[in-house]
C-alpha positions in Angstrom: 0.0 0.0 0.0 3.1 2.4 1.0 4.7 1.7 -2.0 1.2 2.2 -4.3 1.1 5.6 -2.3 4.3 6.6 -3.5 4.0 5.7 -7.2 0.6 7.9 -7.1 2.4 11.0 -5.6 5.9 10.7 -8.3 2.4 10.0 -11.2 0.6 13.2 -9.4 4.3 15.3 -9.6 4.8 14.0 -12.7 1.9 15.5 -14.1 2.3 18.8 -11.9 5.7 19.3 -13.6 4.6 18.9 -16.7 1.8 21.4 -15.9 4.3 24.0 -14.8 6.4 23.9 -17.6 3.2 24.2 -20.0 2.9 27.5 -18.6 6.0 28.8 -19.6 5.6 32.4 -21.9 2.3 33.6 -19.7 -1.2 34.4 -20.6 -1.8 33.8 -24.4 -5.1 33.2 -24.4 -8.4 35.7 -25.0 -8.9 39.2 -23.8 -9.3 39.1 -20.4 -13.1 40.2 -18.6 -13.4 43.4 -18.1 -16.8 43.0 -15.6 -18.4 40.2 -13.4 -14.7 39.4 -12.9 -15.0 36.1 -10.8 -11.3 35.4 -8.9 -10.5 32.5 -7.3 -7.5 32.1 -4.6 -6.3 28.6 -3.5 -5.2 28.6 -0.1 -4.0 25.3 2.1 -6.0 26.9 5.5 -9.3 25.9 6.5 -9.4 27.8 9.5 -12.1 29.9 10.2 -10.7 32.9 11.5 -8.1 33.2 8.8 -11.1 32.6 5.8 -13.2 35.7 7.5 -10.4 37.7 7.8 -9.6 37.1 3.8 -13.4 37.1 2.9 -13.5 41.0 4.8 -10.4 42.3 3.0 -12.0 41.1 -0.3 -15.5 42.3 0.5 -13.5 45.4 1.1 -12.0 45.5 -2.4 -14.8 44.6 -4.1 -16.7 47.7 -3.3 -14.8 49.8 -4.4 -14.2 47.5 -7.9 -17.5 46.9 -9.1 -16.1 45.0 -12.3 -15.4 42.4 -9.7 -18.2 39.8 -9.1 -16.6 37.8 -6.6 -13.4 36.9 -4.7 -13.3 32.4 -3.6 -10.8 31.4 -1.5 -10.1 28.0 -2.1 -8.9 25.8 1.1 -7.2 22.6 -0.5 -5.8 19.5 1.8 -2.4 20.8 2.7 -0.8 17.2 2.4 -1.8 17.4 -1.2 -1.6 21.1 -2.0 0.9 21.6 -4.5 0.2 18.5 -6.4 -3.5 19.9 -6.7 -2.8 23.1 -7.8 -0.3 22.0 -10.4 -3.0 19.3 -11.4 -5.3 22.5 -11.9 -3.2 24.3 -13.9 -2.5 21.1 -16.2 -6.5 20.7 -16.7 -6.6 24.2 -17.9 -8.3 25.5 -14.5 -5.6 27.2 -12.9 -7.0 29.4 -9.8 -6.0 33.0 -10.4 -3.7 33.2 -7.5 -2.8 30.5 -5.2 -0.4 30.0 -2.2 3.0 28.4 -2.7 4.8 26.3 -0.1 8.1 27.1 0.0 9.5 23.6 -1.2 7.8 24.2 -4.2 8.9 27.8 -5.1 11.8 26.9 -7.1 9.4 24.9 -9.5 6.6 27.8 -9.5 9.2 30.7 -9.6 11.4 29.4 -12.7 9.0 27.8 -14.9 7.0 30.8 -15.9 3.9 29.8 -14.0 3.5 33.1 -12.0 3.0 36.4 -13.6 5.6 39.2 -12.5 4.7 41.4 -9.8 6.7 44.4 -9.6 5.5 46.6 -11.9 1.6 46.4 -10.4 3.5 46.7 -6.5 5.7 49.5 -7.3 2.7 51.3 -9.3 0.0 51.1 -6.7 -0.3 53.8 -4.7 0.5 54.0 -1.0 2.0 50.4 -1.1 5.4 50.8 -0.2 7.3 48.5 -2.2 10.6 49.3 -0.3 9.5 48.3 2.5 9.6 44.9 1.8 12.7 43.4 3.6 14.9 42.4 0.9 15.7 38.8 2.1 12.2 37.8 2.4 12.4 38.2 -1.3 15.1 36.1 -2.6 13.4 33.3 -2.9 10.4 34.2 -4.7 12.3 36.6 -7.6 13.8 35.3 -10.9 16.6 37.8 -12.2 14.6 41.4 -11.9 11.5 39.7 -11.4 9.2 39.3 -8.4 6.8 36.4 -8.9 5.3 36.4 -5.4 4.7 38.0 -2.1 6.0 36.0 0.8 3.4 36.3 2.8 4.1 34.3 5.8 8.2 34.4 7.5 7.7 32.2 10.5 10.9 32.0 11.9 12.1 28.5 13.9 12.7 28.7 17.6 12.9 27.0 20.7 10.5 26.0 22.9 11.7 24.8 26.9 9.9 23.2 29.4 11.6 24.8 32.3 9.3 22.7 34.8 10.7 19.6 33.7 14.4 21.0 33.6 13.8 21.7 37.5 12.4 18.3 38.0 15.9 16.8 36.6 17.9 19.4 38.1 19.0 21.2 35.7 18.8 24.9 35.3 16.3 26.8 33.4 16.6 27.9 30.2 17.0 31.4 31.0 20.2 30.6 33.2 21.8 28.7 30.2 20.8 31.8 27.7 22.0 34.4 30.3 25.7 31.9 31.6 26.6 32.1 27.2 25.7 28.6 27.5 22.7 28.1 25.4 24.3 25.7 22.3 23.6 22.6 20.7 26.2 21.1 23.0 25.1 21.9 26.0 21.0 21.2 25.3 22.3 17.5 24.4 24.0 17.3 27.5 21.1 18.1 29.6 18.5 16.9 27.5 20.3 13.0 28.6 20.3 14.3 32.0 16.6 15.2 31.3 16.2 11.8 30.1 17.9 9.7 32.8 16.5 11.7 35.5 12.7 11.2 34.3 12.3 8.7 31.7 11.2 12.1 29.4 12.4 13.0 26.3 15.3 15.8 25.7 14.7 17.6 22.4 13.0 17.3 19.6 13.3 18.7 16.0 8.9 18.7 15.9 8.0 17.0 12.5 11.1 15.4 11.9 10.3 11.8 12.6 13.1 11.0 10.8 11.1 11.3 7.1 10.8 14.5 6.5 14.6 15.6 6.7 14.9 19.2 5.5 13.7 20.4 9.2 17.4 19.2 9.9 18.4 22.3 8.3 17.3 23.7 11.8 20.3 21.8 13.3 23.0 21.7 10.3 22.9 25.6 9.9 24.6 25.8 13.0 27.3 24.0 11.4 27.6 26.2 8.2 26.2 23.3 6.3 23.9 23.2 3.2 22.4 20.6 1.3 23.3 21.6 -2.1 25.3 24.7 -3.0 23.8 28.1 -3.0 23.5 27.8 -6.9 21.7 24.2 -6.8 24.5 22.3 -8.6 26.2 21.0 -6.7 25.7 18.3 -3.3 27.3 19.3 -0.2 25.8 16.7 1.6 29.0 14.9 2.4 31.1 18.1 3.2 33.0 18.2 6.5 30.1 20.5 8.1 27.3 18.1 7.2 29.1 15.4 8.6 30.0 17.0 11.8 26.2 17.9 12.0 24.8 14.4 11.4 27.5 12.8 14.2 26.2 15.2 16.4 22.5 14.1 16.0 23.5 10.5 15.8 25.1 11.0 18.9 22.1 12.8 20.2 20.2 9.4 19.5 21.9 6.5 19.4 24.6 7.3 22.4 23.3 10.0 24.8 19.5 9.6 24.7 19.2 13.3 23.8 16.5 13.3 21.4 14.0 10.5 21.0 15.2 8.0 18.4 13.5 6.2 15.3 10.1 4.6 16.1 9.8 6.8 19.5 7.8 10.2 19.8 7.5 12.9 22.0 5.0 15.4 22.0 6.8 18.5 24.0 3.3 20.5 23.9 2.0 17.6 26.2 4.9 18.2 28.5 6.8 14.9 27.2 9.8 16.5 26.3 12.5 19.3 27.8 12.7 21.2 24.4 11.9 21.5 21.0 12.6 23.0 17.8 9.3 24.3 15.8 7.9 27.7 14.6 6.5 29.9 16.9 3.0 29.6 15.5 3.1 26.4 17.4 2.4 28.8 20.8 -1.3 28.1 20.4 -0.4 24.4 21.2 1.2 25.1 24.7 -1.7 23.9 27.5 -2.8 26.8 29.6 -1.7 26.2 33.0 0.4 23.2 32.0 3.9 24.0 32.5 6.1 26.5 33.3 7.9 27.4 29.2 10.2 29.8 27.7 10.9 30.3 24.0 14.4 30.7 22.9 16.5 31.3 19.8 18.0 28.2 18.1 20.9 27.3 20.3 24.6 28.0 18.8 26.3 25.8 16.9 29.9 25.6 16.1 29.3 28.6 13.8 27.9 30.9 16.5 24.8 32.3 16.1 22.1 31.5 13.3 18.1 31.6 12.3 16.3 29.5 10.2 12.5 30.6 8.5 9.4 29.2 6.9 8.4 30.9 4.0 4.8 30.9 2.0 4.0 33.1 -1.1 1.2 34.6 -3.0 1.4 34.8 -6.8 -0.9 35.0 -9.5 -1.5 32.3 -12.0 0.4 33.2 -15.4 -2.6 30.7 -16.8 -5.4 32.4 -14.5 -8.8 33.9 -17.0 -8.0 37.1 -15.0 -4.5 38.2 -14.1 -4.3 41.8 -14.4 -7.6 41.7 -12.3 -5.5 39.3 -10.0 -2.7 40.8 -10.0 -4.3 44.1 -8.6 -6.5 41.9 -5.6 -3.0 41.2 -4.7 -1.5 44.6 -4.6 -4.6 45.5 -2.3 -4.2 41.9 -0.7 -0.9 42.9 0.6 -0.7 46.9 0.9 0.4 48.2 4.1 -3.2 47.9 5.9 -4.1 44.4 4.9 -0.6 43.4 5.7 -0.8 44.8 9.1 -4.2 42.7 9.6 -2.5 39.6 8.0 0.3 40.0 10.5 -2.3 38.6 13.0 -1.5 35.2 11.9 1.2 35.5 9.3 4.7 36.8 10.2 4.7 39.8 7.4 7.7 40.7 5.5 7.1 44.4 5.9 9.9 45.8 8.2 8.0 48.2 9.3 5.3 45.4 10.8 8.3 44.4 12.6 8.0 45.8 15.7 7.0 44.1 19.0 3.1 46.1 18.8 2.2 44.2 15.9 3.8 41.1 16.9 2.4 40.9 20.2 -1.1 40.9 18.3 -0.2 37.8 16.3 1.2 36.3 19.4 -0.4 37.1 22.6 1.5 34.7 24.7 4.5 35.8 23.7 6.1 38.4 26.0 7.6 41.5 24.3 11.1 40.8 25.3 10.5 37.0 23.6 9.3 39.3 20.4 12.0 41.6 20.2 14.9 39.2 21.1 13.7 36.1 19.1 11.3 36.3 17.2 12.0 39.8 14.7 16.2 38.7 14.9 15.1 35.5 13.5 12.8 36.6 10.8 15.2 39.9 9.5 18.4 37.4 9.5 16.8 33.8 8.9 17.8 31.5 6.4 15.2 29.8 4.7 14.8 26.3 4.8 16.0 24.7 1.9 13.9 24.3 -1.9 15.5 23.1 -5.2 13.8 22.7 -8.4 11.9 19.4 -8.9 11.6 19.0 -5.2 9.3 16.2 -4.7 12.0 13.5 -6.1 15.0 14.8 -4.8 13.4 14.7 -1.3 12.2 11.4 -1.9 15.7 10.5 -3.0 17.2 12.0 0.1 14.7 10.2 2.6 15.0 6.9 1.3 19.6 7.6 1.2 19.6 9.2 4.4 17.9 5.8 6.4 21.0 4.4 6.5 22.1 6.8 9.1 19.6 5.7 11.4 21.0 2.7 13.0 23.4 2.6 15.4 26.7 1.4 13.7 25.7 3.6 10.5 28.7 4.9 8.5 27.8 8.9 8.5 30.1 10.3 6.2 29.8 7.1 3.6 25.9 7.4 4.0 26.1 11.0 2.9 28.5 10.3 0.0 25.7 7.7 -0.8 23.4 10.6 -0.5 24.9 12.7 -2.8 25.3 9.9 -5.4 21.3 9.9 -5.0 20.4 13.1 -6.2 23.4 14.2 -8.3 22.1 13.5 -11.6 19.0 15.6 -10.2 20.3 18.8 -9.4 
């Protein structure tokens, strides 16, 4: 059944692919509607504040654009998302804008499938293109061109159960941050104390579960390492850095019981483990009056000091029935208002929403200290994790290479050679 699963997703990305590079050269078909525009948004949220907040911006915007009819938004599995939309755009019924996981950005961003943005940004008044922090960017633009708006920068930090760290003895998590001491090393060291001291769990990268791999790059950027190189040619998977950051976890595992190994889980929101790595939209998961918690930067590695960030974007469909009435949605979409209501749930990429007022109002149980010290550093400086054109097989590739690492007498730096090998001939 696993492995029928499989073929059905490499059939579904199969066809996806082919559907993104069909839309290479933009629109070419008939004059576009110029009344009873109907626009539909794809989206991977179902929740129901986010949808009412959308539906009121839109309602919004359609008074004052009458040649609008309607504005849908979409909500699509998110398991399935990208594979959907791409199916959509192969059948000839691409939405006219859609989200765009960052995994799939690369794919979206070079083959033509999103229709450029700057000109209908920088042109709208009062929208404030500059404003948009430069690095939030890079990963949506193609040479001179901005295909979409990220959206959402949800940077990763650290969660710590400072109840439990007193329970094993250990000190909390703002002695470690305030001693200099707050690094990988030092976490795995008292995440086995945490361990032999109350059978719980140390840390834990959340929704890892050694598949889904690239939430590693929370760990390895501490060591300076990188999957591929910063052009996508090239493997670095078995460079000295990657190496030294896989040991490290293996070490974490298989030797000092500092994170919960293969087949074991931990869920740190239900007080099971000392700390864990996850985005700080997870907040809404910690129990109220559970435990005493902290939140954290990611600890240093042997590098020093480094962030890692989500990323989402908006674009509009190249293939859409209506992009330059799209296109415009999304210009009011994202202006300097809507982005300041956005920021209620969606980290913006507007320096000027970067301040701890408008954080605090997307995340009320955050203090302003936590804001100003974690959570704006981390999204202004923040790698993002990492993407590469025809995603979907190389992670497969990746995932299936990288299980030989977790056993106990695995050969790191010959697994990651082995790695490498994997997804050369894809990059």
């Amino acid at each position: 059944m696993r492995s029928a699963k499989t073929l059905a997703a490499v059939a579904i990305v199969a066809v996806a692919t082919w559907g993104l590079a069909s839309c290479a050269g933009g629109p070419t078909g008939p004059a576009e509607p110029t009344e009873d525009i109907e626009l539909r948004m794809t989206v991977w949220t179902s929740n129901e504040d986010h949808l009412a907040l959308f539906t009121e911006i839109a309602d919004a915007y359609i008074a004052d654009h009458p040649e609008v009819a309607s504005i849908t938004f979409e909500p699509l599995p998110f398991d399935d998302y990208t594979s959907t939309v791409t199916t959509q755009i192969a059948g000839g019924n691409a939405p006219d804008l859609a989200w765009v996981l960052e995994n799939a950005a690369p794919d979206f961003v070079s083959s033509g499938a999103l229709l450029p943005l700057d000109d209908v940004l920088e042109n709208t008044d009062g929208y404030d293109f500059d404003d948009l922090a430069p690095n939030a960017l890079e990963l949506w633009t193609s040479g001179d061109d901005l295909l979409a708006y990220p959206f959402s920068t949800s940077p990763f930090v650290v969660f710590a159960n400072d109840d439990l760290l007193a329970q094993a003895g250990q000190p909390t998590s703002a002695q470690l941050l305030a001693d200099g001491s707050w690094d990988w090393e030092t976490v795995s060291e008292i995440s086995s104390a945490v361990t032999a001291a109350t059978g719980r769990s140390g840390f834990v990268v959340r929704d890892f579960d050694y598949l889904n791999w690239d939430y590693l790059s929370t760990v390895w950027n501490g060591w300076g390492a990188a999957p591929w190189s910063a052009d996508g040619s090239e493997c670095t998977f078995a460079s000295d850095e990657m190496v030294g950051a896989f040991e490290f976890l293996h070490a974490a595992a298989f030797d000092d019981s500092a994170m919960p190994g293969p087949g074991t889980s931990a869920d740190f929101f239900a007080g099971e483990a000392a700390f864990t790595v996850t985005q700080i939209s997870r907040a809404n998961l910690l129990p109220e009056g559970g435990f005493a918690w902290n939140l954290l930067p990611l600890p240093e590695g042997p590098v020093g000091e480094y962030a890692v960030t989500g990323q989402a974007g908006l674009g509009v469909l190249a293939q859409g029935k209506n992009t330059q009435a799209a296109a415009d949605f999304l210009a009011y979409f994202t202006n300097p208002e809507n982005a300041a209501l956005l920021a209620q749930y969606f980290p913006p990429p507007r320096t000027s929403l970067l301040d701890v007022d408008t954080l605090s109002a997307a995340n009320p149980l955050l203090t302003p200290e936590q804001i100003e010290s974690v959570v704006v550093p981390a999204i202004e400086d923040g790698v993002v994790r990492p993407s590469h054109t025809d995603s979907a097989e190389i992670g497969q590739q990746v995932r299936a290479a990288l299980d030989g690492l977790w056993v106990a007498d695995a050969d790191i730096p010959g697994t990651l050679q082995k790695t490498c090998d994997a997804i050369e001939p894809l990059l």
